[in-house]
C-alpha positions as CSV (number, residue, x, y, z in Angstrom):
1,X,125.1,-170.3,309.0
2,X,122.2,-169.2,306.3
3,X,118.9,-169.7,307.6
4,X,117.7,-172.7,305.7
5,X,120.7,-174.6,307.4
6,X,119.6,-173.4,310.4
7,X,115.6,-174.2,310.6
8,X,117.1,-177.6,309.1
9,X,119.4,-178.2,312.0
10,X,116.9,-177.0,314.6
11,X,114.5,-179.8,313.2
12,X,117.2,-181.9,313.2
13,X,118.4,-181.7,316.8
14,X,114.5,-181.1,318.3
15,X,113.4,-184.9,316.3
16,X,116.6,-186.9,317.0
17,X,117.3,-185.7,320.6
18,X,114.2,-187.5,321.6
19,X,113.8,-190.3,319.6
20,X,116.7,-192.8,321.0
21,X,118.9,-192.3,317.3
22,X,121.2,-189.8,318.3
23,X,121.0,-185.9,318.3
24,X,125.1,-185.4,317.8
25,X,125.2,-188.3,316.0
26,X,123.0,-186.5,313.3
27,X,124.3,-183.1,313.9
28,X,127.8,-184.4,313.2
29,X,126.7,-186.4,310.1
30,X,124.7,-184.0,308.4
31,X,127.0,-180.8,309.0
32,X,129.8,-183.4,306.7
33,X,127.4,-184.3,304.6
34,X,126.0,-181.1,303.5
35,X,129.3,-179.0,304.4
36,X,127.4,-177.3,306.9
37,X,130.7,-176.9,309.3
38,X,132.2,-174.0,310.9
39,X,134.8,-173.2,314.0
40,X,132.0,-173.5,316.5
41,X,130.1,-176.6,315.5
42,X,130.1,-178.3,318.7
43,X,128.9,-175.0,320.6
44,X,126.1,-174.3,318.5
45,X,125.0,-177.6,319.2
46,X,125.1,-177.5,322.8
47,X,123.0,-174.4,322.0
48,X,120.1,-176.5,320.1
49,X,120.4,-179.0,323.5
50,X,119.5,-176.6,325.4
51,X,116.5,-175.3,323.1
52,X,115.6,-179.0,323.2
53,X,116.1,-178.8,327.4
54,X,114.0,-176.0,327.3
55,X,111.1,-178.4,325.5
56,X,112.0,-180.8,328.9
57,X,111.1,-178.1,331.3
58,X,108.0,-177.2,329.2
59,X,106.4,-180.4,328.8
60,X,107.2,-182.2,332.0
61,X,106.4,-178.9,333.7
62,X,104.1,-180.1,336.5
63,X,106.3,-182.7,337.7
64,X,109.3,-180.1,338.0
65,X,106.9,-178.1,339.9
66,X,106.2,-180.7,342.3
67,X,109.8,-181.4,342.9
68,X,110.7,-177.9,343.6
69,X,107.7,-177.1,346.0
70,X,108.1,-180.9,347.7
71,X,112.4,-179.8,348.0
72,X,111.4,-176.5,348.6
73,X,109.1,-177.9,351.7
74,X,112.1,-180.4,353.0
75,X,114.5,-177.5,353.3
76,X,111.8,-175.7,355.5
77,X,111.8,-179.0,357.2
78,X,108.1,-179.7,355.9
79,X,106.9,-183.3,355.0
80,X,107.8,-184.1,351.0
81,X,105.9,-186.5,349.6
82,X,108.2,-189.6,349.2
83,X,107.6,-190.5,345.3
84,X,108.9,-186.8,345.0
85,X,112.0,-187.1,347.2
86,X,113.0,-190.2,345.6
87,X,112.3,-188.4,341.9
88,X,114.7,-185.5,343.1
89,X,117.6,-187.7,344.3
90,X,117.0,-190.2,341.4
91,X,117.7,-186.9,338.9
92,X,120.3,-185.6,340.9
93,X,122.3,-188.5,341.6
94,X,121.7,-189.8,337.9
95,X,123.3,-186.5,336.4
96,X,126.2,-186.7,338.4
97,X,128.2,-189.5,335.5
98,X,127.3,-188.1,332.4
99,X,128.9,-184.0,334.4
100,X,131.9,-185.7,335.6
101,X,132.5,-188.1,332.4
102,X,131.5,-184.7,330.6
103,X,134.5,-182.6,332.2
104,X,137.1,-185.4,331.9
105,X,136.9,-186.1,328.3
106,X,135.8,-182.6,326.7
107,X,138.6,-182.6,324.8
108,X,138.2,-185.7,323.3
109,X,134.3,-184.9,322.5
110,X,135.1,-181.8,320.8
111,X,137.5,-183.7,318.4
112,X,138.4,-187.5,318.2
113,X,134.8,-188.3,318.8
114,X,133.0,-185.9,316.1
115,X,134.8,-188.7,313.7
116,X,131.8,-190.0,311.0
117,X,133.3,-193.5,311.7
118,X,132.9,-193.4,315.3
119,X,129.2,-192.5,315.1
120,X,128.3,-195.2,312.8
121,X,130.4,-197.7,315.9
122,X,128.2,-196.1,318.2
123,X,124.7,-196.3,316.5
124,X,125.7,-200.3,316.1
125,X,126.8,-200.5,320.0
126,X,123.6,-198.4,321.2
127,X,121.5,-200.5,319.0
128,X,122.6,-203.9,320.6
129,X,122.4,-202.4,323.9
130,X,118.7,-201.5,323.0
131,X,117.8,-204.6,321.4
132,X,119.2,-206.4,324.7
133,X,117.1,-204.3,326.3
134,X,113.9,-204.9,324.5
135,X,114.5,-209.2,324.9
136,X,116.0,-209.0,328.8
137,X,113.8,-206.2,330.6
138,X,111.9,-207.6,333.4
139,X,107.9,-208.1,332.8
140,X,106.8,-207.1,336.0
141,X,107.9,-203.5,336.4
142,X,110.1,-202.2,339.3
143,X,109.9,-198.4,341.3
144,X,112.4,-196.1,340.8
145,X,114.8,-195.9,343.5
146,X,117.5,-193.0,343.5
147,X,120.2,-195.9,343.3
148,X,118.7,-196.9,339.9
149,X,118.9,-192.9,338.8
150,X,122.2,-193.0,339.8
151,X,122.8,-196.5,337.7
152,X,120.8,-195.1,334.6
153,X,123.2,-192.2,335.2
154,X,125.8,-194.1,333.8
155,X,123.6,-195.1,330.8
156,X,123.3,-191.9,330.0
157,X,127.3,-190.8,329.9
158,X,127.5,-192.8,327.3
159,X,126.0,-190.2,325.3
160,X,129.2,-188.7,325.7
161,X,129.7,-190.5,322.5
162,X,127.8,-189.3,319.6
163,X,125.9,-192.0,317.8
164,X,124.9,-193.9,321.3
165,X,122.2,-191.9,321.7
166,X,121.4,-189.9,325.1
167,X,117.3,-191.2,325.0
168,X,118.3,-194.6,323.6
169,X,121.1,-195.4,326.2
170,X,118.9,-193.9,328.9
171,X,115.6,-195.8,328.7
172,X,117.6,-199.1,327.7
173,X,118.9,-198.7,330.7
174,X,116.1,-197.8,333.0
175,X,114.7,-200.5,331.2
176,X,117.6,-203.1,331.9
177,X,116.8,-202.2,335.8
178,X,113.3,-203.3,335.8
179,X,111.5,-199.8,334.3
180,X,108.5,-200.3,332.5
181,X,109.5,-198.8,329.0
182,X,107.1,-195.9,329.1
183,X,108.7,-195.1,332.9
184,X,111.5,-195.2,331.7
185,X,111.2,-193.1,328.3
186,X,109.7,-190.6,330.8
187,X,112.6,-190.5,333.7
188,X,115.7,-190.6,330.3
189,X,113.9,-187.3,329.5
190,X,113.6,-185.8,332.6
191,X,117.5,-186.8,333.6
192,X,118.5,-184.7,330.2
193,X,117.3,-181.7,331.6
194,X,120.3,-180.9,333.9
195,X,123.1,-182.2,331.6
196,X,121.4,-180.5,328.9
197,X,120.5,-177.4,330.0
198,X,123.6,-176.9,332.1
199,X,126.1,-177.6,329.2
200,X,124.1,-175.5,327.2
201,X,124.7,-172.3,329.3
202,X,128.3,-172.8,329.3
203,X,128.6,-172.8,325.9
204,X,125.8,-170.1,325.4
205,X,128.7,-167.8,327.6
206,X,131.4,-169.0,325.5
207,X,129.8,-167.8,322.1
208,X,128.6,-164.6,324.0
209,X,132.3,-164.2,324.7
210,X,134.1,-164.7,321.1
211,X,131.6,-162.8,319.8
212,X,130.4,-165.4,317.8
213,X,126.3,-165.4,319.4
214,X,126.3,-162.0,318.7
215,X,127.3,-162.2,315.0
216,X,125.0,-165.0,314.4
217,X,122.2,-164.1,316.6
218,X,119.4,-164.5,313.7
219,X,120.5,-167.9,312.8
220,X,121.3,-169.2,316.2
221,X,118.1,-168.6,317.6
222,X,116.2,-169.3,314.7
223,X,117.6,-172.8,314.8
224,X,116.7,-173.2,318.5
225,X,113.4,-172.1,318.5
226,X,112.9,-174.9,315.5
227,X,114.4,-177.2,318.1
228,X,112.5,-176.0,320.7
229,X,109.3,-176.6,318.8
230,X,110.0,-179.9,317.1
231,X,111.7,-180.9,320.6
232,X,107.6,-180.7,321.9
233,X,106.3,-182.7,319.2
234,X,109.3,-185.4,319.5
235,X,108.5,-186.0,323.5
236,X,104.6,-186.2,322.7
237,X,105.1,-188.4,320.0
238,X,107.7,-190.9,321.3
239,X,105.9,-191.1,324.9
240,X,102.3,-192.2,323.2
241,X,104.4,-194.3,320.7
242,X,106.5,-196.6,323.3
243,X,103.1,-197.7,325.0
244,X,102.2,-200.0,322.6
245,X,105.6,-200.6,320.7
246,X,108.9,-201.9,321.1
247,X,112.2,-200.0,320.4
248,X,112.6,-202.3,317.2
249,X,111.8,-199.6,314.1
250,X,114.7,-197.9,315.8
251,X,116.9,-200.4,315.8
252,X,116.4,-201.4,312.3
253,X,117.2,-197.3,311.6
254,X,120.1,-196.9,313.6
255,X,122.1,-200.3,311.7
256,X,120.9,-198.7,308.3
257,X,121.7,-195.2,309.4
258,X,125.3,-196.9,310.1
259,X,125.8,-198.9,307.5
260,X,125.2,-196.0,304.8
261,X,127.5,-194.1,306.7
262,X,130.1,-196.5,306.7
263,X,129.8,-196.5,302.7
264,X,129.2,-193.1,302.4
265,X,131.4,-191.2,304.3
């Protein structure tokens, strides 16, 4: 990977892995369109997800802190605050889906689904899901409860296909359970930071081991850092932009996004 091809796929993954249109989706899409393709695609991608986890942790810093002091106080058997303890089982339960849906079908995610075809399906499912989201959601918004992390959990493995979209499926559904959309844009991005960060690691290993990390070091982590980066901007955006808008403009992107695949590819 030369290192235009990999600042471009760092801005890539670091825009599209917030805004609800798809990181993999994108990532799979552009690496056929440009011939940007090599043995270790989908690892190097779980490498820019984690870059782009590491833009989570970052930004949303001060409320991780608060859940590891408030867990950290439980454990000593120390009063934690409640809205934390519900946050902490609302991420953990929620991440459970997307790991175990993860494991059972990696084979099938590092080959049938990676099919051009079966991303544009999936940006046409994920946007009717959103766009039921955006005309159902409740008015009056709800509290999260760690049964709804657990339910938006499931929103979220369906990210498992690329093209659904990991924010989109996540804050549809958070939204579907009675979330205020802003809530809900910012709980979809904290629940990525365990799936994210944890598949990233494994893969991070698995380069390390074929040797592959090491013999594209430069490029690698010059396209995560450009993640990492545009990953900041993404969240900051997209948080200030879904206070006063709807999830329409992606909508209408996604379907075009799909149909010029369709023709295209």
């Amino acid at each position: 990977m030369d290192p235009i091809s990999a600042i471009f796929l760092g801005v890539l993954q670091g825009i599209t892995e917030f805004l609800p249109i798809s990181s993999s989706g994108h990532l799979i899409l552009a690496r056929e369109l440009f011939g940007i393709e090599g043995a270790n695609d989908l690892a190097v991608d779980a490498l820019l997800h984690f870059a782009t986890a590491t833009a989570i942790l970052v930004y949303f810093r001060k409320d991780f802190q608060r859940i590891l002091t408030g867990a950290s106080n439980w454990f000593s058997k120390k009063p934690m605050e409640n809205t934390n303890k519900t946050l902490l089982f609302a991420l953990v339960l929620g991440t459970i889906p997307a790991v175990v849906l993860g494991v059972l079908f990696e084979d099938s995610i590092g080959t049938t689904f990676r099919d051009p075809t079966l991303v544009a399906g999936a940006l046409i499912a994920g946007s009717i899901l959103m766009f039921i989201a955006e005309r159902v959601a409740t008015k009056k918004p709800g509290v999260l409860t760690a049964r709804m992390g657990l339910r938006v959990g499931f929103f979220q493995a369906l990210a498992l296909i690329p093209g659904m979209s990991r924010a989109g499926m996540t804050i549809s559904g958070g939204m579907l359970l009675g979330l205020t959309r802003e809530s809900a844009t910012r709980f979809a991005f904290m629940l990525g930071f365990p799936v994210l960060i944890g598949a990233g690691t494994l893969k991070a290993f698995e380069l390390y081991s074929s040797g592959v990390l090491i013999f594209n070091f430069t490029a690698i982590a010059l396209s995560m850092a450009t993640a990492f980066l545009t990953g900041l901007f993404a969240i900051h955006y997209l948080l200030k932009f879904l206070r006063n808008h709807s999830l329409d403009v992606f909508i209408i992107y996604r379907l075009i996004l799909a149909v010029a695949v369709l023709f295209l590819l």
